[in-house]
C-alpha positions in Angstrom: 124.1 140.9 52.8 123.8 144.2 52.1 122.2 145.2 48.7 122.7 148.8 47.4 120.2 149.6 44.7 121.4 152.5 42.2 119.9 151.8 39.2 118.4 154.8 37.3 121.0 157.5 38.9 123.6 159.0 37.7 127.4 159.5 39.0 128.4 160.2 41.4 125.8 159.2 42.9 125.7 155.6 42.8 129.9 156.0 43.7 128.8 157.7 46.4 126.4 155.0 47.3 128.7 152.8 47.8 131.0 154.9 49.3 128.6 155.0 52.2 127.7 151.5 52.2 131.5 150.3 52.5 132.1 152.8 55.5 129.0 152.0 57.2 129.7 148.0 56.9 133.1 147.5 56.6 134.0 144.1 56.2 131.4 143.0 55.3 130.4 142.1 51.0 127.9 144.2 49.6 126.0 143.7 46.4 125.4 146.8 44.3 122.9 147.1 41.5 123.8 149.6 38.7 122.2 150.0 34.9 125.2 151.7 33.1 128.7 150.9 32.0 130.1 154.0 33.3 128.8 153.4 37.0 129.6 150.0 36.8 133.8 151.1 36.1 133.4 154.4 38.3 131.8 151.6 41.2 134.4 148.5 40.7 137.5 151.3 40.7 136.1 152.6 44.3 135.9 149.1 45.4 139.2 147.9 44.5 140.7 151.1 45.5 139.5 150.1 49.3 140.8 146.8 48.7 137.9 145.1 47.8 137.4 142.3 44.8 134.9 143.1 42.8 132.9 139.9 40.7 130.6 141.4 37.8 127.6 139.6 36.7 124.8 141.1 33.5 121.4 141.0 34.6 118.6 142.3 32.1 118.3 145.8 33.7 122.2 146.4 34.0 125.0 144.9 36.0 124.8 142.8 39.8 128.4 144.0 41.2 129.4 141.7 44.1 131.8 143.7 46.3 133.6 141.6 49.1 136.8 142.7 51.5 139.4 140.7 49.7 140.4 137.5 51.6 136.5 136.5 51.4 
């Protein structure tokens, strides 16, 4: 599983994260850890816009998104 931890940055740079993360694994989920709102939208938008489903769970320091290629 890969984990991509962006917590304390700001966009674009957790986008840009995952960005990276997708391309370098495709197919394969990925778990991203963000602390705002805004990344959270600006990351599960990317993800569905390279046809992945995104599942979004609160944690105490922000949000766990899990990203996975849809059909998984």
């Amino acid at each position: 599983m890969i984990e991509v931890d962006v917590r304390g940055l700001s966009c674009p740079i957790p986008v840009l994260r995952t960005k990276k993360a997708i391309e370098e694994n495709p197919n394969e989920p990925i778990t991203v850890l963000v602390e705002s709102a805004v990344s959270k939208e600006n990351v599960s938008r990317l993800a569905q816009s390279k046809g992945y489903s995104v599942k979004v769970e609160q944690v105490p320091d922000g949000y766990k998104l899990q990203i996975s290629p849809s059909g998984e």
